[in-house]
PyMOL Python script that loads the backbone (N, CA, C, O; Angstrom):
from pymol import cmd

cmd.read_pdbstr("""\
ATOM      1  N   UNK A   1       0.844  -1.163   0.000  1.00  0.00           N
ATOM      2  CA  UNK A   1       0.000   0.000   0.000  1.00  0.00           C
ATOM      3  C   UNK A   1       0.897   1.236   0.000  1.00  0.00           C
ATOM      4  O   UNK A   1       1.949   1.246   0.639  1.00  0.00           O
ATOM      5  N   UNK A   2       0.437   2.370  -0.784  1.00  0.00           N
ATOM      6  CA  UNK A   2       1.126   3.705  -0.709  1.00  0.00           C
ATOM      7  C   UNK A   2       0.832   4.667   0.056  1.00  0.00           C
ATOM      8  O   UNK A   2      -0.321   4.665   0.488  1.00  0.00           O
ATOM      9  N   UNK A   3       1.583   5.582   0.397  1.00  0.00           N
ATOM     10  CA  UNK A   3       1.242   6.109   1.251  1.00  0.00           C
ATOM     11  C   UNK A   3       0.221   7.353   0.307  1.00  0.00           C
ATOM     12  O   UNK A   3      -0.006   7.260  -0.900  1.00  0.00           O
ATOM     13  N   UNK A   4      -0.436   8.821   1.495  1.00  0.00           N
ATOM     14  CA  UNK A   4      -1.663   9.623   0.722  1.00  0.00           C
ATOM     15  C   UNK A   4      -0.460  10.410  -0.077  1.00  0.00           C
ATOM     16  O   UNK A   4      -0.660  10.940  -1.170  1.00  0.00           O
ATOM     17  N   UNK A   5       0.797  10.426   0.583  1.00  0.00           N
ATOM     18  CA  UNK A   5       1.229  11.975  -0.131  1.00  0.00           C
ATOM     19  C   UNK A   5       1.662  11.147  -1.558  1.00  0.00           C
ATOM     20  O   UNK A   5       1.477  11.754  -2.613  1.00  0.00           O
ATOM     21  N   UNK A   6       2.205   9.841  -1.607  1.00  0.00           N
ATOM     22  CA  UNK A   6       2.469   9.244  -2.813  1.00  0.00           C
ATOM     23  C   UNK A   6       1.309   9.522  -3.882  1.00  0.00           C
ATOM     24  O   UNK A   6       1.479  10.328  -4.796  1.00  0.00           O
ATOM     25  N   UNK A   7      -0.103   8.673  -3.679  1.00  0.00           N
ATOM     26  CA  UNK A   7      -1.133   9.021  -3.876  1.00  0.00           C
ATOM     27  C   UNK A   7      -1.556  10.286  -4.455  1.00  0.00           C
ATOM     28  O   UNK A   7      -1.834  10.354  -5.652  1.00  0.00           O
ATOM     29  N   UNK A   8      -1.626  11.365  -3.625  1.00  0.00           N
ATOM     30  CA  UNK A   8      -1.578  12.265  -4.688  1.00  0.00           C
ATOM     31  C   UNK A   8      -0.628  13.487  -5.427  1.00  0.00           C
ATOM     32  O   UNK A   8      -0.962  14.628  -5.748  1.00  0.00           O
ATOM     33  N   UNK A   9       0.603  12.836  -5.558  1.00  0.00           N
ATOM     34  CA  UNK A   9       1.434  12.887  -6.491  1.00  0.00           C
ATOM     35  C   UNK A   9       1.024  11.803  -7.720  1.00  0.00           C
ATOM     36  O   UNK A   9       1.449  12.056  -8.847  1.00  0.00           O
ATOM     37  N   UNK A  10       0.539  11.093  -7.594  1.00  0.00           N
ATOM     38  CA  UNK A  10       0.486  10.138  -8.882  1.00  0.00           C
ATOM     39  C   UNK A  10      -0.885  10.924  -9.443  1.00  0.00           C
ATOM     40  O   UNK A  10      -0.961  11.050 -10.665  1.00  0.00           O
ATOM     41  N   UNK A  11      -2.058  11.500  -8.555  1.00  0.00           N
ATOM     42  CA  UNK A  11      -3.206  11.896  -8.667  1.00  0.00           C
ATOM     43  C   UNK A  11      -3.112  13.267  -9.699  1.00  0.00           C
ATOM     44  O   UNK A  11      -3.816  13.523 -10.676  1.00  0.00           O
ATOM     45  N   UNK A  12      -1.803  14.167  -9.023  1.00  0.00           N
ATOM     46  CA  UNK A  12      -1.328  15.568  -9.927  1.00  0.00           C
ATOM     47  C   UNK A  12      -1.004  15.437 -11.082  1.00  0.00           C
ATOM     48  O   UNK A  12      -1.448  16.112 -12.010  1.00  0.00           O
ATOM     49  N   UNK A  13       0.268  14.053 -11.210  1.00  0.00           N
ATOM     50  CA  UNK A  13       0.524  14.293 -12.657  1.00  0.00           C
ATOM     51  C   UNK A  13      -0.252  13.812 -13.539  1.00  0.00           C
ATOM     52  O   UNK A  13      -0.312  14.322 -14.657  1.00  0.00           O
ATOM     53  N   UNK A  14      -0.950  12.791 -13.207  1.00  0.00           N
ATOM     54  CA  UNK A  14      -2.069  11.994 -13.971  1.00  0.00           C
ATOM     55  C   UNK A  14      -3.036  13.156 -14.386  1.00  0.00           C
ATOM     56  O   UNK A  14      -3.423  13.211 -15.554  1.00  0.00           O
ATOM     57  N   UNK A  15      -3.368  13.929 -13.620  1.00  0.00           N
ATOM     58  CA  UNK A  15      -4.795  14.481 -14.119  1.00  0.00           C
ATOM     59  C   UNK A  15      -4.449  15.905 -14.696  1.00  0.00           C
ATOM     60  O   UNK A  15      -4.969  16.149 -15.785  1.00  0.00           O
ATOM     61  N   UNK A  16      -3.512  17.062 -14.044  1.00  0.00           N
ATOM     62  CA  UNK A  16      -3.173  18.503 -13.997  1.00  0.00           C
ATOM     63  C   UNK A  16      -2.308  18.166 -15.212  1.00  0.00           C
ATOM     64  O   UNK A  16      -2.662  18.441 -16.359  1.00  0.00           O
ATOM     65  N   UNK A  17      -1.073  17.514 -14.886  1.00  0.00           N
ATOM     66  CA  UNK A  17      -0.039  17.948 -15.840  1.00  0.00           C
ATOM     67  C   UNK A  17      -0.190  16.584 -16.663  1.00  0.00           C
ATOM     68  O   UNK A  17       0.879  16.126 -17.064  1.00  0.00           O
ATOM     69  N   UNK A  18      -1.332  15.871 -16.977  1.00  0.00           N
ATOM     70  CA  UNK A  18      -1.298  15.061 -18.430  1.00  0.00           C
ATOM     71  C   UNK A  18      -0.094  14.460 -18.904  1.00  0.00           C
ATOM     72  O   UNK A  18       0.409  14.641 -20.013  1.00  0.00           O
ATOM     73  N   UNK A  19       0.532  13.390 -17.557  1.00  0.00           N
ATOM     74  CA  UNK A  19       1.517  12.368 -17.772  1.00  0.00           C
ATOM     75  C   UNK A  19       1.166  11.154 -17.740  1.00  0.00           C
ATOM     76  O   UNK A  19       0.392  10.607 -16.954  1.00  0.00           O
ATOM     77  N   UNK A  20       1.791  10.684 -18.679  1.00  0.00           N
ATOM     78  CA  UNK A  20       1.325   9.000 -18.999  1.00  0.00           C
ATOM     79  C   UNK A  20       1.831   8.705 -17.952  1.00  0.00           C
ATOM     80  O   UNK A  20       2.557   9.314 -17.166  1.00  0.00           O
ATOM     81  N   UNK A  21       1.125   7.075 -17.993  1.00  0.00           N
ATOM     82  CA  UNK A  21       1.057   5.884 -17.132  1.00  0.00           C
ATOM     83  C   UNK A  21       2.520   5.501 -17.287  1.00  0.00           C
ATOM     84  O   UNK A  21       2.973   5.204 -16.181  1.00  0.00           O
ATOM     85  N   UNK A  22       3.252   5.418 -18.071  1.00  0.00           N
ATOM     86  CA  UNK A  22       4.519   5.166 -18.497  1.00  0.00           C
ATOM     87  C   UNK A  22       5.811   6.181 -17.389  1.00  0.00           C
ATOM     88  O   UNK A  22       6.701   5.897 -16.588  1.00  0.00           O
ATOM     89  N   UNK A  23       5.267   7.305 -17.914  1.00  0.00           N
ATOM     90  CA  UNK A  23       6.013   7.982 -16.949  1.00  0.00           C
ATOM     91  C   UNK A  23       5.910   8.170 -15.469  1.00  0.00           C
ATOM     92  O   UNK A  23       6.870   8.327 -14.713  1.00  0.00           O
ATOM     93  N   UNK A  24       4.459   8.132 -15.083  1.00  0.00           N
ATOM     94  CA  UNK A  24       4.541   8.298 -14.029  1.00  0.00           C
ATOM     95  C   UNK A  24       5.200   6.580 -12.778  1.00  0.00           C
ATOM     96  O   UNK A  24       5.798   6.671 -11.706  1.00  0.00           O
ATOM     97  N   UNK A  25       4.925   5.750 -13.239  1.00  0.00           N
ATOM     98  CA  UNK A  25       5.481   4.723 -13.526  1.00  0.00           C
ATOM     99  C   UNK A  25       7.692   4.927 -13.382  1.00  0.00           C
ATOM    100  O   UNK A  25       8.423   5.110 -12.408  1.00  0.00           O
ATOM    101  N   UNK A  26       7.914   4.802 -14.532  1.00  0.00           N
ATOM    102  CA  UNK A  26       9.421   5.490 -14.412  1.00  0.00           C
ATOM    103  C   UNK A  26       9.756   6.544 -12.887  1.00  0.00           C
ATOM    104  O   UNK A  26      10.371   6.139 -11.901  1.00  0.00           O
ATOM    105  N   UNK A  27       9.219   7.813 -13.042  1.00  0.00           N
ATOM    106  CA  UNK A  27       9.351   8.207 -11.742  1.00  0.00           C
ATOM    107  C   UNK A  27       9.102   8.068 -10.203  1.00  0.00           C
ATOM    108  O   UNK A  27       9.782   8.564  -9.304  1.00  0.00           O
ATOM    109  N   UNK A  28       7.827   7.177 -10.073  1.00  0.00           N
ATOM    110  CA  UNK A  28       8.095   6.858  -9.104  1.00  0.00           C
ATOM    111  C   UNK A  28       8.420   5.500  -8.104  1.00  0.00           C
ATOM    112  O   UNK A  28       8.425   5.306  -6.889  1.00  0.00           O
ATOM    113  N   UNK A  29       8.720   4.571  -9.481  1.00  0.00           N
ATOM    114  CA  UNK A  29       9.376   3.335  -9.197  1.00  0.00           C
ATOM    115  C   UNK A  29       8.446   2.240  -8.858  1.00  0.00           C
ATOM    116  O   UNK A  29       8.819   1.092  -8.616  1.00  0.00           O
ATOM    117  N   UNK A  30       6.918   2.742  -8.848  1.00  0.00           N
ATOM    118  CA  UNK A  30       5.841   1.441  -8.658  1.00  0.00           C
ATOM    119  C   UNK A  30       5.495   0.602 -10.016  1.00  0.00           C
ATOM    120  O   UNK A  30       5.576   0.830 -11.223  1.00  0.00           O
ATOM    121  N   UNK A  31       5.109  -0.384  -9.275  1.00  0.00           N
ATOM    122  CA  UNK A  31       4.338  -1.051 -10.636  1.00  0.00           C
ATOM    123  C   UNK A  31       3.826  -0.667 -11.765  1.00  0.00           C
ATOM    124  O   UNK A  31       2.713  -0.794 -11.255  1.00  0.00           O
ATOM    125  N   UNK A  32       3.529  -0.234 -13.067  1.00  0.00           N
ATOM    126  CA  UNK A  32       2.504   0.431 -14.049  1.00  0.00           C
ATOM    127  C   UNK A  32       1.232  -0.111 -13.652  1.00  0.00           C
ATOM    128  O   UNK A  32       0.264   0.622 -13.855  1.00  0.00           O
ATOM    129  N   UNK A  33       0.982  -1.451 -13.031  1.00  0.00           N
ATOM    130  CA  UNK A  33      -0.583  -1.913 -12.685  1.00  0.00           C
ATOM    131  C   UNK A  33      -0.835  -1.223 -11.196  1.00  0.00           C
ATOM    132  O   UNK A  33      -2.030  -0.943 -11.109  1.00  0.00           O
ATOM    133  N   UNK A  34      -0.115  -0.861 -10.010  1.00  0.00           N
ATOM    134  CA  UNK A  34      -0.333  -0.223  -9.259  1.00  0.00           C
ATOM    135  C   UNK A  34      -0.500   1.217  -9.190  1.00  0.00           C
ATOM    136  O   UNK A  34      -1.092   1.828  -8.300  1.00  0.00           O
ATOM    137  N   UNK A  35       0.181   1.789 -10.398  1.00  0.00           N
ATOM    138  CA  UNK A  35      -0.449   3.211 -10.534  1.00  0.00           C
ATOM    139  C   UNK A  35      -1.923   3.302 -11.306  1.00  0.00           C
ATOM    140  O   UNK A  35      -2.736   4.209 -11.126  1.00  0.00           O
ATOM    141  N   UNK A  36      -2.106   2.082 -12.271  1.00  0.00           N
ATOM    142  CA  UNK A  36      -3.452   2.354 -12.919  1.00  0.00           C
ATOM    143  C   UNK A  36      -4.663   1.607 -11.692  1.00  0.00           C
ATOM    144  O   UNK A  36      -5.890   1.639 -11.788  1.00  0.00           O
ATOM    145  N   UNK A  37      -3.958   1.066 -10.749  1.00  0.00           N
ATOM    146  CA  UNK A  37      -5.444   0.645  -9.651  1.00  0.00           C
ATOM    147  C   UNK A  37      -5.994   1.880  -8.996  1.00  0.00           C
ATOM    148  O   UNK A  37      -7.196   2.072  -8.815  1.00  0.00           O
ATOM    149  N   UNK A  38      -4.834   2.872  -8.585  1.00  0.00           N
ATOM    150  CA  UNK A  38      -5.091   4.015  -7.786  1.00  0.00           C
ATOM    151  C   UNK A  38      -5.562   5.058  -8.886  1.00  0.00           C
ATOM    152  O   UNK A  38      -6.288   5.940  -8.429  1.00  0.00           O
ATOM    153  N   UNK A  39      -5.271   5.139 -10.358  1.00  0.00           N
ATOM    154  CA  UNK A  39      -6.082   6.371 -10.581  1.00  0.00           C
ATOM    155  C   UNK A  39      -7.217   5.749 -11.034  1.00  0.00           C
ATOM    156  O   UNK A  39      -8.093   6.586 -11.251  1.00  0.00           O
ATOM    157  N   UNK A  40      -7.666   4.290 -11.334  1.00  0.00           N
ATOM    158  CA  UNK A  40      -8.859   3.831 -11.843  1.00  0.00           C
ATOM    159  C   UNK A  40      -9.908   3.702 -10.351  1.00  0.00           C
ATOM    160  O   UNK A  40     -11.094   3.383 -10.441  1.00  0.00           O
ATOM    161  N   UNK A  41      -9.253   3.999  -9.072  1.00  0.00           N
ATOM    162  CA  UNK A  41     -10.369   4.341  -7.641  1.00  0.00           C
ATOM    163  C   UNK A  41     -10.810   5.377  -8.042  1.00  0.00           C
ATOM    164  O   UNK A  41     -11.978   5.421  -8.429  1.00  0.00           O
ATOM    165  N   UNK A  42     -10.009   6.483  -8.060  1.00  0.00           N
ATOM    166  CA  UNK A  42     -10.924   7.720  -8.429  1.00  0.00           C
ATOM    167  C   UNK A  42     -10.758   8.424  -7.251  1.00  0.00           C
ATOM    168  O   UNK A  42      -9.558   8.696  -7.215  1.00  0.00           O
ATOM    169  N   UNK A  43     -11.313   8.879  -6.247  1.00  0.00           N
ATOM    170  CA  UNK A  43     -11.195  10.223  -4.890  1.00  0.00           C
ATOM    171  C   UNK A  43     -11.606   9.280  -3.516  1.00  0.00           C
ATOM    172  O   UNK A  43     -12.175   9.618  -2.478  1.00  0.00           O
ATOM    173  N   UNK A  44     -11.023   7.833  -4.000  1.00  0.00           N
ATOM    174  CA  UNK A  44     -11.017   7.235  -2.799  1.00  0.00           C
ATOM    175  C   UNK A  44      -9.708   7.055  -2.158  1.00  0.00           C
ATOM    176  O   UNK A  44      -8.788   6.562  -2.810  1.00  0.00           O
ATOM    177  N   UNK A  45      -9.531   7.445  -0.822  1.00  0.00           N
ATOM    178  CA  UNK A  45      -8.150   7.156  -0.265  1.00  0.00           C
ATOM    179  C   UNK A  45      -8.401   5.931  -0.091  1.00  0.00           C
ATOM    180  O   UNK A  45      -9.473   5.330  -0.164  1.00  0.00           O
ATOM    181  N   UNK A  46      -7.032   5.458   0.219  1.00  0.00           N
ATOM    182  CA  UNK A  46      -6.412   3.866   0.720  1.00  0.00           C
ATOM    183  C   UNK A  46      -7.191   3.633   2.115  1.00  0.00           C
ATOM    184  O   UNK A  46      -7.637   4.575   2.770  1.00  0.00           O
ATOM    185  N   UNK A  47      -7.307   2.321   2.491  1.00  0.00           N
ATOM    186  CA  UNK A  47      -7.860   2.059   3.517  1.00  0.00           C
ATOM    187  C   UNK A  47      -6.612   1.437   4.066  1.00  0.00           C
ATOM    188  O   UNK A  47      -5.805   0.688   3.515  1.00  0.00           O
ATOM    189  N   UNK A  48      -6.647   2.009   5.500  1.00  0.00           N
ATOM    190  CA  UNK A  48      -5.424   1.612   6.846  1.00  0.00           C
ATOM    191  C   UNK A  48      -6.029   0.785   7.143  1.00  0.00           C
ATOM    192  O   UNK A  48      -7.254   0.896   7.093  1.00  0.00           O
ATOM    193  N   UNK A  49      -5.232  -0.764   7.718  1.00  0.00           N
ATOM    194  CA  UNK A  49      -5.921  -1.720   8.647  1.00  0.00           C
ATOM    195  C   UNK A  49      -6.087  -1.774  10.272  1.00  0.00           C
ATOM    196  O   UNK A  49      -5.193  -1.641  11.108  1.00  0.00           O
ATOM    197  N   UNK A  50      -6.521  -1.846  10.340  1.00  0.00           N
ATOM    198  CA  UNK A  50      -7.142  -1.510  11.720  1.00  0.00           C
ATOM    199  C   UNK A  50      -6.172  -1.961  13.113  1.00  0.00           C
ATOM    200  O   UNK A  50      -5.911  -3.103  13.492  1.00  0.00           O
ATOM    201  N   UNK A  51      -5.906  -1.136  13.493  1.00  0.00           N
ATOM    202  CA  UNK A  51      -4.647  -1.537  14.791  1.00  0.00           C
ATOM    203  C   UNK A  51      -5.424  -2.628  15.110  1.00  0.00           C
ATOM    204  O   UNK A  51      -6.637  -2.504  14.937  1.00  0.00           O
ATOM    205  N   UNK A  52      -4.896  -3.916  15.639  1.00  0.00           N
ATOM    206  CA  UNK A  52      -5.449  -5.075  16.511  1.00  0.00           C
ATOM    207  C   UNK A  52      -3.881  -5.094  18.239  1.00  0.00           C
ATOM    208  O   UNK A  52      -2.805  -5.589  18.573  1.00  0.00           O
ATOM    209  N   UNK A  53      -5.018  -4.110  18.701  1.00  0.00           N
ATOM    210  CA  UNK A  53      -4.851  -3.953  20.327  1.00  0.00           C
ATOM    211  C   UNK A  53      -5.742  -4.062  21.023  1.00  0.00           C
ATOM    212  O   UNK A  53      -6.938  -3.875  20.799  1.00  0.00           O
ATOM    213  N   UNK A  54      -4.931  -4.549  22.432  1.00  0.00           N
ATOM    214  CA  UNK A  54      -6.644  -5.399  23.439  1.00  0.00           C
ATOM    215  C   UNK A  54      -6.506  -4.201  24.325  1.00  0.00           C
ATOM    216  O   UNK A  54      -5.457  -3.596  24.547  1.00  0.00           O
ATOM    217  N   UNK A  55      -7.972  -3.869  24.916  1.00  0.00           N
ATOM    218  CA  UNK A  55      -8.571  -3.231  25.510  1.00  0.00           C
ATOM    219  C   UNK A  55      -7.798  -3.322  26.913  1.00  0.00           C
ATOM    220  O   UNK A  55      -7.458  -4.464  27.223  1.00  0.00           O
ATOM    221  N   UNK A  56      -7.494  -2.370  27.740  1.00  0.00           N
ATOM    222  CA  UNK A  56      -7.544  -2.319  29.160  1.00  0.00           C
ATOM    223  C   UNK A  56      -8.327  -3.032  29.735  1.00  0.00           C
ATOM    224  O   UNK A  56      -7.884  -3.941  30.437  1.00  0.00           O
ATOM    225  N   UNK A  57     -10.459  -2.722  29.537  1.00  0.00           N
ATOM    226  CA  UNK A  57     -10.553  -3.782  29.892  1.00  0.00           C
ATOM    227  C   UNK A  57     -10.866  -4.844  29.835  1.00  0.00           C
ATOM    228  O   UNK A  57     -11.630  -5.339  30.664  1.00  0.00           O
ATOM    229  N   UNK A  58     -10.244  -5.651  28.601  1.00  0.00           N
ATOM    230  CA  UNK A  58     -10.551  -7.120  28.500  1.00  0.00           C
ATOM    231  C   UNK A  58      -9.331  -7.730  29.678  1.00  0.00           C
ATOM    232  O   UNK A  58      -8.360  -7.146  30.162  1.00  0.00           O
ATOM    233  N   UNK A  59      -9.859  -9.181  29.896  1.00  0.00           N
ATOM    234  CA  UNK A  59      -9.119  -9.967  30.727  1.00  0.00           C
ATOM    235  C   UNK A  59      -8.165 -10.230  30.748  1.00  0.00           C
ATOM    236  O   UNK A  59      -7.748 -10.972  31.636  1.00  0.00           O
TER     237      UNK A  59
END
""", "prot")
cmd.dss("prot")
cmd.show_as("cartoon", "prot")
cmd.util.cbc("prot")
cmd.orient("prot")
């Protein structure tokens, strides 16, 4: 998973400054199928998984 600020850096050049998948790809060293999953979400951020910590008060 990437982080948001990665995210939307891939989000800027993709959409503002009209850089291919190719390039954006080259610059920032991910997959070409992992940059086209994140701009084919659209204005959804990444989902964090959920800390798994026990309660004070469980037993």
């Amino acid at each position: 998973m990437i982080d948001v600020a990665t995210l939307s850096v891939i989000r800027r050049w993709a959409l503002r400054e009209q850089m291919s998948i190719r390039e954006i790809f080259r610059r920032t060293g991910l997959a070409r199928n992992t940059v086209k999953k994140y701009l084919r979400a659209g204005d959804e951020e990444p989902r964090h998984a959920k800390r798994a910590s026990s309660s004070k008060l469980d037993p």
